[in-house]
N, C-alpha and C positions, 0 to 999 in steps of 0.2 A: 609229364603231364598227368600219367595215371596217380601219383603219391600225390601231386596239388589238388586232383582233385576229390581225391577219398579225403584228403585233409580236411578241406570246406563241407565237405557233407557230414564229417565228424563234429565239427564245428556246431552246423544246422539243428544235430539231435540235441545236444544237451544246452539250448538257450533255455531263459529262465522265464517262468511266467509266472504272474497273480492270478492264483484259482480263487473261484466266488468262496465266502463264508458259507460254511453248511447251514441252510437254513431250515432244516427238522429240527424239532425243540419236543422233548417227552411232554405228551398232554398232560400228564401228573401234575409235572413241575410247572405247567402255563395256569393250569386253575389254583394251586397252591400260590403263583404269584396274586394274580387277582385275588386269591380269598385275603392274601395279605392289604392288600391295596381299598377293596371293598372296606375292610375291617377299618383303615385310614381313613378313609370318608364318610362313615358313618360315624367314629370317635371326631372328626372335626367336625363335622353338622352338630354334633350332641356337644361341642365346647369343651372337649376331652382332648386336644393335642398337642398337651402339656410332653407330654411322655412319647412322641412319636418325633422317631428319627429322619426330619425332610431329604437329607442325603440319598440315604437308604431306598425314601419309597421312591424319589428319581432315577435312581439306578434301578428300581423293579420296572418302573414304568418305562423306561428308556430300553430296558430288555427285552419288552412285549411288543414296543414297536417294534424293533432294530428285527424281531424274529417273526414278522409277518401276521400279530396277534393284536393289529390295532384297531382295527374292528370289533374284536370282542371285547376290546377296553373301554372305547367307546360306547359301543351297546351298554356295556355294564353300569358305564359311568350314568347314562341317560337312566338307566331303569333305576339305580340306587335316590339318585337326584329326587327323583318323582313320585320313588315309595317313601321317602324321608316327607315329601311337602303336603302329601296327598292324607299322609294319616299321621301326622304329627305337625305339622304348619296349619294346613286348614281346619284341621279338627280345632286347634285353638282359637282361630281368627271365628268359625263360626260358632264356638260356645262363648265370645267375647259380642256378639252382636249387638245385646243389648246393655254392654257394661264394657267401658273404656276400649269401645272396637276403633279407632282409629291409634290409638295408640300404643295397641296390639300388633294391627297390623302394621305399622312403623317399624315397631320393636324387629318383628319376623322380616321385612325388607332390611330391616340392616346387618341383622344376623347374615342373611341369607347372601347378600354381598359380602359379606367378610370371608364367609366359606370359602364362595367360588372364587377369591382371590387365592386364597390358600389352596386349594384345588388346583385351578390352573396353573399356580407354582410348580407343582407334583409333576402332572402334566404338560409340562412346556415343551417336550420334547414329540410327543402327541401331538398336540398345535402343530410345530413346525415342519412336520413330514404327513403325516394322515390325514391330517384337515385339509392342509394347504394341496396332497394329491385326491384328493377325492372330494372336495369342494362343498363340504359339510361346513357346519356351525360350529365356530370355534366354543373352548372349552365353556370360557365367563358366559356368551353369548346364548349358548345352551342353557346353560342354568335359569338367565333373564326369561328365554319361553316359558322353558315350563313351570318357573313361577307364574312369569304371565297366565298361561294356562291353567294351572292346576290351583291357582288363590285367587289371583286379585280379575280372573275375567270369571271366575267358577257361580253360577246364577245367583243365589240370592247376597254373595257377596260383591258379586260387581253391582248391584242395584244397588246395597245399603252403603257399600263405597260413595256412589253417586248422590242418593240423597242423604248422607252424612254429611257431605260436603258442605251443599246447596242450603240444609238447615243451618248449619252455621254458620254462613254467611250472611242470610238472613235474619239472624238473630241479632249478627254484628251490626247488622242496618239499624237495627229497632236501638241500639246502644247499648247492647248484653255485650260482655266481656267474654272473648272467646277463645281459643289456643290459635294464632294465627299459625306458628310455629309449624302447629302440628298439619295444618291446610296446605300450609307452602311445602313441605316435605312430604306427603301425598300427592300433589300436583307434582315433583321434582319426579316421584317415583314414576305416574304416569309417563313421563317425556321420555325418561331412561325406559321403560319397556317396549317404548316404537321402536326401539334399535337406530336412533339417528331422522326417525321419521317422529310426523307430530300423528299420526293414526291412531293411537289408544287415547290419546290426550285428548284430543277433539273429540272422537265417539261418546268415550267413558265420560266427559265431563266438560269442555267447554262448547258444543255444542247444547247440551241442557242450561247451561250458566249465561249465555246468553239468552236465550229463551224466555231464561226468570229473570233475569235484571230488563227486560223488553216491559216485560207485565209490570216488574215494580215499579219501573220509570211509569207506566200508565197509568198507575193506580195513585199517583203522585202529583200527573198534571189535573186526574179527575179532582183530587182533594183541593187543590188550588183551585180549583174553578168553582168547586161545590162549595168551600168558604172564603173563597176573597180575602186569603191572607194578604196583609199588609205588605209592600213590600221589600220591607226590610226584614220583616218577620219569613219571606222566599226565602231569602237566601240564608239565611240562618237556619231555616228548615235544614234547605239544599246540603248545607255544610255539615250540619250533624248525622242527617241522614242518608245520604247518598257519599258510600266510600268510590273513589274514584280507583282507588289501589285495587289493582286486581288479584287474587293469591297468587300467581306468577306473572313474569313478565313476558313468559309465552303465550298469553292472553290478551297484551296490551293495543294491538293493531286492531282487532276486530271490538272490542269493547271502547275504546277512544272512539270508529267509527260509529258505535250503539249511541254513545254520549251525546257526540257532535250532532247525530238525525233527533235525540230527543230533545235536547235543548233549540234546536229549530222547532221542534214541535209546542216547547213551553216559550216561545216565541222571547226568550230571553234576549237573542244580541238586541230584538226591537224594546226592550224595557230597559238595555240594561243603562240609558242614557237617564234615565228618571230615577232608578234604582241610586246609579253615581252619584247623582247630585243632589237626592233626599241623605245620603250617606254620610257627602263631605259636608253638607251645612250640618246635621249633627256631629261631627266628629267622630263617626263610628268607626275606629281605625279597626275594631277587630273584625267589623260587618266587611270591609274595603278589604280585608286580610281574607274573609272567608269568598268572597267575588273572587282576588287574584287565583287563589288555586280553584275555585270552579271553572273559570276561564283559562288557565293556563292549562288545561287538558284537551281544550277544541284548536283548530288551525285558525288564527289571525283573531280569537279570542282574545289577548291579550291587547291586541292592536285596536277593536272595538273599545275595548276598557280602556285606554289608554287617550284614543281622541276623546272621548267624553269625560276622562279628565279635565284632557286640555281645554276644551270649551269650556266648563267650568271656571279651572282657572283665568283663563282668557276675561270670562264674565266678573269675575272678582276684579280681576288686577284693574281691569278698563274701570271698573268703576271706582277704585285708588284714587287712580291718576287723573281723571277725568278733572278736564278745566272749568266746569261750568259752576259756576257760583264763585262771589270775591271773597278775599279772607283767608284761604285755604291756608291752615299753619304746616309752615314745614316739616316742623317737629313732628305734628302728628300724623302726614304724611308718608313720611317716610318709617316713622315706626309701624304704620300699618301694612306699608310695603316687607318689611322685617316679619312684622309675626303672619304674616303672610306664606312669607316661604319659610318659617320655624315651623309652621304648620303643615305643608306638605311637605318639608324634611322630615318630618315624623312620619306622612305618610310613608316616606318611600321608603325608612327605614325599616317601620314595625307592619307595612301591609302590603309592599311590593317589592318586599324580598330585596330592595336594591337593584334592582331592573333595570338594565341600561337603557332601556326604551323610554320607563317612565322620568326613569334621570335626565336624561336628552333633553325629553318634552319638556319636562317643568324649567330645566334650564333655558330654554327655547322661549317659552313662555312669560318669562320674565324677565327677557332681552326685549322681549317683543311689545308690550306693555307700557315698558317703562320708559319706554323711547317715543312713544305716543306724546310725551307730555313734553313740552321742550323746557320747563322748569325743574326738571329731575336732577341736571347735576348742579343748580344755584341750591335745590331743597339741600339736596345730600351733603353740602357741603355748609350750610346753614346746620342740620341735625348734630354734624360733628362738629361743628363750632360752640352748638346748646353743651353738647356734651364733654367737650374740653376745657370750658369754659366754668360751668356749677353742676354739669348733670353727673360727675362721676366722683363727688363730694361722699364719704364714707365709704366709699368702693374700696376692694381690696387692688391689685394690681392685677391678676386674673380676671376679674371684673372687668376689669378697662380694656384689658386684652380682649373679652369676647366681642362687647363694645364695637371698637374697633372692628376686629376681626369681619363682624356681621355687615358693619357700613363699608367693609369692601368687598364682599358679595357683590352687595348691588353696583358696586364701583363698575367692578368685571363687568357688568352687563352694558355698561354704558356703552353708546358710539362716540359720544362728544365727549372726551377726557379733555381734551383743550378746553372747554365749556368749565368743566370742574375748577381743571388748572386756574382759570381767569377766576373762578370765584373763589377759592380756597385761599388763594394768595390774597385776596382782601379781605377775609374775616380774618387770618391769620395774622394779617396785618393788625386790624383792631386788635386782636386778643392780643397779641406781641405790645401797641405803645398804649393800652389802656390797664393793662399787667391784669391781664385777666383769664390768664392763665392757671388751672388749677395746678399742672405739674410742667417743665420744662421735658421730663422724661417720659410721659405721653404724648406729649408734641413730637419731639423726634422721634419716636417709637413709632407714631402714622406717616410722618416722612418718609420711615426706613419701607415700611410696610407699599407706600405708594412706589418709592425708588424700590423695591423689590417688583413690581406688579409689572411698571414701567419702563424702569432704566434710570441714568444717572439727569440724563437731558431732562426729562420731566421734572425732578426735583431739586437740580441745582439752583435758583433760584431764591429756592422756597428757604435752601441751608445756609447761604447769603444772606439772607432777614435775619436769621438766626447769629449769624459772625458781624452784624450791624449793630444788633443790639447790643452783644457783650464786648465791642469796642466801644462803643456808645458809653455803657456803663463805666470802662473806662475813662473816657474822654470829660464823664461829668464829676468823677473824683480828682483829677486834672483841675476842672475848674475854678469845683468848690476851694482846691487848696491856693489856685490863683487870688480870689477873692480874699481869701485868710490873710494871703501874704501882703494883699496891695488896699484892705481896706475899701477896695467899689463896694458901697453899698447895692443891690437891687431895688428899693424902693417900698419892701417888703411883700416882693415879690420870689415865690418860693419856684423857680424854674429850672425844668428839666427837657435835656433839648437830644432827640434823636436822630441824630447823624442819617441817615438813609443813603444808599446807592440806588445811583438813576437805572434803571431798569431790572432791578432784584424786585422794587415794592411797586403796590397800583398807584405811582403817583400821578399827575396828568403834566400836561408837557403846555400848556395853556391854564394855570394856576388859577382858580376863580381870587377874582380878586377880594378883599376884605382890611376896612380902614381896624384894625387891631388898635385898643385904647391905650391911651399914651403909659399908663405905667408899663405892661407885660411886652409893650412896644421898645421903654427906654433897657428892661431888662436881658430884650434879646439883643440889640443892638452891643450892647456888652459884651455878652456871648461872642455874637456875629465878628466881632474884633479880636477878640482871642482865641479866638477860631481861624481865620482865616492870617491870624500871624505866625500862627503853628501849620499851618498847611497854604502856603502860597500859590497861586494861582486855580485856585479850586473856587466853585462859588457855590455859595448859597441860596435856596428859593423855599421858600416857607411853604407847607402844603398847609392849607388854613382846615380845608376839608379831611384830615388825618387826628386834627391836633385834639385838645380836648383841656379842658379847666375843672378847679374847684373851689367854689366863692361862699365865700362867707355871709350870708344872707340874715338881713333882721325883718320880721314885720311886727311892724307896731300897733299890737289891740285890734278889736273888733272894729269892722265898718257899717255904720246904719245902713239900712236896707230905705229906700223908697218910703213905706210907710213910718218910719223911724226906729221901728226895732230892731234890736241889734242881735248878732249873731255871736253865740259863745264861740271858744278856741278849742273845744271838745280836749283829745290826748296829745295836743300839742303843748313842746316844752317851755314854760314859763320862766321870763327873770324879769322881774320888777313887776309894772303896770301892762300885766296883758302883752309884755313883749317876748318874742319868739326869735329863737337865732337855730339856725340852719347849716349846715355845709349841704351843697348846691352841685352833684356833676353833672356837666354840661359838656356839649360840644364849640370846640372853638366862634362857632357863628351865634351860635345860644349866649355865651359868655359876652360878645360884643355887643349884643342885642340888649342884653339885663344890664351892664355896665352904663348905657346910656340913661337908665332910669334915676341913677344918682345923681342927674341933672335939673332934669325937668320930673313930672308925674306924668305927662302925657305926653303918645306920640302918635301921629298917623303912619297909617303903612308907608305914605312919598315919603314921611319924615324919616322914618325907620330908614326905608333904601337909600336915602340921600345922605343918612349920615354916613352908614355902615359899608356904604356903596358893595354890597354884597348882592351876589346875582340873584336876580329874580326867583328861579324856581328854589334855588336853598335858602333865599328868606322865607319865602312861606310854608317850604316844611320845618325852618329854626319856630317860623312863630305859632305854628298848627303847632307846634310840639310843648310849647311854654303858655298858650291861652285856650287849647283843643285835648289835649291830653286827659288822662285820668283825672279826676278830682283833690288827688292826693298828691299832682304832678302840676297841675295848674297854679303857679306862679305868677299869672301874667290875668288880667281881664280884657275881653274884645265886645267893644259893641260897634253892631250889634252880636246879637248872642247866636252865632251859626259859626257852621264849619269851614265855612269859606273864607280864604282871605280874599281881599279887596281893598283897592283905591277908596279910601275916604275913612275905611274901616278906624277906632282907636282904640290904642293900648294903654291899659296902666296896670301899678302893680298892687296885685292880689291883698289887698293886708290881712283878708280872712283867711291866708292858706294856712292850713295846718296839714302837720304830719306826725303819725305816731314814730316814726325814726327821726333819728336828727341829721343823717345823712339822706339824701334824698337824692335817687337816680333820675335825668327827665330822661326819657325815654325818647330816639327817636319814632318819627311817627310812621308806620309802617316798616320799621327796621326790621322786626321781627316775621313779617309777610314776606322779606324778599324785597326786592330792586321794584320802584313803578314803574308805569309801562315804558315812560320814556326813557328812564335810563336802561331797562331793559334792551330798550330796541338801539342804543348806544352802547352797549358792552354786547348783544351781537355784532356791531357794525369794526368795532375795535375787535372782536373774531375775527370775524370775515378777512378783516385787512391782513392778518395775524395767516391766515390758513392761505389766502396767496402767496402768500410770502414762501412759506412752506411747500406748497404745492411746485410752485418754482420751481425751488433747490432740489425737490426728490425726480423732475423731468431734466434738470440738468445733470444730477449725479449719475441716472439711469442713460442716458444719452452723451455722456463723456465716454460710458464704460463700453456702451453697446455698435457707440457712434452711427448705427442705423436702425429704424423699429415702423413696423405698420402700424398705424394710431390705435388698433385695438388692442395692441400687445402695451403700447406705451399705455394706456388709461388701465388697464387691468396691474402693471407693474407698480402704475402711481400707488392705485389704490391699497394693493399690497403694502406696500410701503407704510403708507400714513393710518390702516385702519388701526394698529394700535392708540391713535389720539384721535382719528375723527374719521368717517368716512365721506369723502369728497363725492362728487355727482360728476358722473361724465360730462355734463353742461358745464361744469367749472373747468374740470381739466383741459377742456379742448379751450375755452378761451385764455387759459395760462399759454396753453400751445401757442395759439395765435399771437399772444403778447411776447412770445419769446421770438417768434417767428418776426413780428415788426421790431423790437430791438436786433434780430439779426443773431441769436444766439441757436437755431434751430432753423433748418429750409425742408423746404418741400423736394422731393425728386422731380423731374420734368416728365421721365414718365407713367409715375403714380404720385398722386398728388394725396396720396393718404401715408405713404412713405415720410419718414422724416430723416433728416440727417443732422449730424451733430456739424456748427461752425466754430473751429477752432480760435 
């Protein structure tokens, strides 16, 4: 027991321990480190430490702490900092007062950061143990006061700091050219000396810079009230004079709110509806440019600017479209609709920055307008018919494209596409069998363009016309070579016959009738048989009101007048005795109507309808069109001498018409205006029938899928549906409902009667 235990206690004495580091250091050797160290920071403030070893002076400095001498580092490093800025930093900043002192004391701000980063390099070991136990200012953070302190707060330079400023900004107001640069990077330096706080910043300077932007803004509404500047001549003021940019953006909160109280005070958002609209009826896009960024610095300023806009435009557009007064050309219509929004596209371009607000609105705005007028998709489709037709005559192919491009703008806006559809497809038609077409490859290029917009459904039709006529074209080199071979004369009759399929083109399904004269009658009959022996069981129906003629017209000499004299043939073309020969296009009812003159000279209107047995109302726009027309189109005489046809009324032919062309177009009458009211109110009616139909199918396709829906759900689903081609009225949908519901293809639940279910 006794050996075990003297063993363990032998054991006890010699365990090992870590004794502390000696921490005595010879004071000799502690001031010779600092004198080293000093020497270092005085050579890098002086821009001398090219030649100094940064290793080295961490290991001195790393010594002084580690040996309890961080404190004297510290102290040293403070008093060195301070004797460096006190008689050599500010000595310069204040013999610079009155010659380049901002850019002086920039120059010393940056210097003086660069230091303290190399400084506290040296020092990092400092930071990390003596700062961090004894809860001092770190190295960089140090150096920041006592710049703070000993330069840029030091009396007469924190003043002329301040009104250094203040004048150059003011100057910039008045339109002097000033060192922004150098403003912004004095304001930077400000922020950085609060150490994370905005306190020297505010004090030293934006508390005064408010102050004086207070008084400018006042001295500002005084001038406008003392001369009643104009006011467009305000805001041009406003823009040149008043910079909204503040030298930093740590001033932007309280100067935005300076702005907003003074511009309530220059009672601006109340002008600025007069200002807008004196602005856009001149075109002042860059006055409308200097408004957006005045306004785009207050809260819902923009929004202000932007409804009075729209009023504006609203005011324009309404008075476009507006239906009042007869006559309205389409053409010029809808180009005014065009440069309309060519002209707020430039606004939005070059004065509203592209602002999706004001984008919205205008788009908004000319949805809204333009649907005002229930003639907008017959014009639009009449404008591009002008223009497919002769308006795009020397146009390059870009040209056509913009064209184009622009008349589906307003397309887009439309609600009634089906509206367009219906009329598109009848001028189309014209342009297609009267070959008046300027190119085949702008036709199908607005096809492509609408089947892009719309879908395949909208323009299948339309490309059907198109695959009629170049069968067609076929089918009549067919003929001609039939003829060749079998010798049938036509009677010298030159006929060209367009095939059509029944619901591609506007043909009508109740054909108006028309007795066609026995020649261009014997030569369709021809036709009609060699037709119908190549395609068996297919038949034929003549659209009278599609077709169209060209006749060969003579008038013979001048006709006394009443008192006896007679009337010359002015630039009409002569052969022989006063005689004139013509080529005549007419429409097929035009042509039956003139062809009967080779009979008699005279006929009354009963006469006329009994021969031609053509229906009433297109007799009398055929003969408004051939005794009422233009002077240069007037073919025909009517007494008495008015615009009206009527019973008793008689016709003969013109022998005084002359023409300075020898082809001569009669015009129909009101073609050019658009549909009259009556057929108007018949090609709504052939809609309507058209949109049931439709309406239908999209509550049976929705109700096959769904097989059960609350009727608010089904009339909002319809609607969805169909507003690409139209939008329906809840009053429609629900009696679609009802009529599905009495065919039996949709029931009510028993017990909700607003429920519907699908019947299989």
């Amino acid at each position: 027991m006794s050996n075990l235990s003297k063993g363990t206690g032998s054991r006890k004495d010699t365990k090992m321990r870590i004794r502390a580091f000696p921490m005595t250091m010879d004071e000799k050797y502690v001031n010779s480190i600092w004198d080293l160290l000093k020497n270092a920071i005085q050579e890098i403030q002086r821009k001398n430490n090219s030649g100094l070893s940064f290793e080295e002076l961490y290991r001195n400095a790393y010594t002084m702490v580690l040996h309890k001498h961080g404190e004297k580092l510290y102290t040293g490093l403070r008093e060195v900092v301070t004797e460096h800025l006190i008689n050599k930093v500010r000595e310069d900043v204040l013999n610079s007062l009155n010659n380049n002192f901002l850019q002086t004391l920039n120059q010393a701000w940056n210097d003086h950061q660069t230091a303290m980063v190399m400084i506290r390099d040296i020092l990092m070991y400092m930071d990390r143990v003596y700062v961090q136990q004894n809860n001092v200012e770190n190295v960089y953070n140090l150096g920041l006061i006592i710049f703070r302190d000993q330069v840029v707060r030091y009396g007469c330079i924190r003043d002329h700091l301040r009104q250094t400023l203040l004048d150059m900004i003011a100057r910039e107001r008045k339109g002097e050219v000033v060192d922004r640069g150098a403003i912004r990077n004095a304001c930077q330096m400000l922020m950085i000396l609060g150490l994370e706080g905005r306190s020297v910043y505010e004090e030293d300077f934006e508390a005064p810079f408010l102050e004086m932007s207070a008084e400018f803004f006042q001295v500002i509404t005084e001038n406008l009230n003392k001369y009643s500047f104009k006011m467009l001549n305000i805001i041009e003021y406003m823009c040149k004079k008043i910079h909204f940019s503040t030298p930093t953006l740590h001033s932007h909160i309280p100067v935005k709110q300076l702005i907003e109280n003074k511009i309530k005070e220059f009672e601006l958002i109340h002008m600025v509806f007069k200002i807008t609209q004196l602005t856009l009826e001149q075109h002042g896009g860059w006055d409308l440019a200097c408004m957006y960024k005045l306004f785009s610095r207050v809260p819902n300023g923009l929004k202000t600017m932007c409804e009075c806009m729209s009023s504006y435009l609203r005011e324009q557009g309404k008075a476009l479209v507006s239906e009042e007064g007869e006559g309205k050309n389409p053409v010029d219509y809808i180009q005014g609709l065009l440069d309309l929004k060519s002209r707020f596209d430039r606004f939005l371009q070059e004065s509203f920055n592209n602002d999706r607000l004001f984008k919205q609105t205008i788009a908004g705005d000319f949805e809204y307008f333009l649907n005002l007028n229930s003639r907008s998709p017959e014009y639009l489709s009449l404008f591009i018919d002008d223009k497919l037709k002769k308006g795009v005559k020397g146009l390059t192919e870009q040209e056509v494209e913009t064209i184009l491009d622009k008349a589906m703008v307003l397309f887009r806006f439309m609600q009634e596409k089906d509206v367009f559809e219906r009329y598109y497809k009848q001028h189309l038609a014209r342009r297609l069998l009267t070959n008046k077409s300027v190119s085949d490859d702008s036709e199908k290029n607005m096809i492509s363009k609408l089947k892009t917009e719309c879908g395949c459904q909208f323009t299948s039709k339309l490309e059907g016309m198109f695959r009629d006529m170049s069968i067609s074209n076929t089918t009549m080199d067919e003929f001609r070579q039939h003829l060749q071979a079998t010798g049938v004369s036509l009677g010298g009759v030159d006929l060209t016959v367009r095939v059509l399929t029944t619901g591609y083109w506007p043909t009508q399904s109740a054909t108006p009738k028309c007795n066609i004269p026995p020649a261009p009658r014997h030569a369709f009959e021809i036709f009609r048989r060699f037709y119908l022996a190549k395609h068996s069981g297919r038949q034929l129906t003549l659209q009278h009101h599609m077709g169209s003629a060209d006749l060969n017209a003579t008038f013979y000499g001048p006709v006394k007048k009443e008192d006896g004299s007679e009337v010359g043939v002015g630039g009409a073309q002569v052969t022989g005795s006063n005689t004139r020969k013509h080529i005549l296009q007419v429409s097929t009812f035009q042509m039956t109507i003139l062809m009967l003159f080779n009979n008699r000279e005279k006929y009354t209107f009963e006469e006329i309808q009994q021969e031609t047995d053509i229906p009433e109302r297109e007799l009398v726009r055929a003969l408004q069109s051939l005794a009422c027309g233009k002077p240069t189109q007037r073919v025909l005489t009517k007494e008495p001498k008015s615009k009206e046809i009527e019973n008793g009324h008689i016709f003969t032919v013109n022998d005084q018409f002359t023409s300075k062309l020898h082809r001569v177009k009669i015009q129909t009458v009101a073609a050019k205006q658009g549909e009259s009211d009556p057929e108007r109110k018949e090609t709504r009616q052939k809609v309507d029938d058209d949109r049931k139909h439709e309406i239908e199918a999209a509550i049976v396709r929705i109700m096959k899928s769904r097989k059960k829906m609350q009727h608010n759900v089904l009339v909002a689903e319809v609607t969805q549906q169909l507003k690409a081609r139209f939008l329906p009225s809840p009053v429609v949908i629900k009696k679609r409902i009802e009529g599905l519901i009495e065919r039996e293809y949709l029931a009510r639940t028993p017990e909700d009667r607003k429920v519907y279910t699908y019947v299989a």
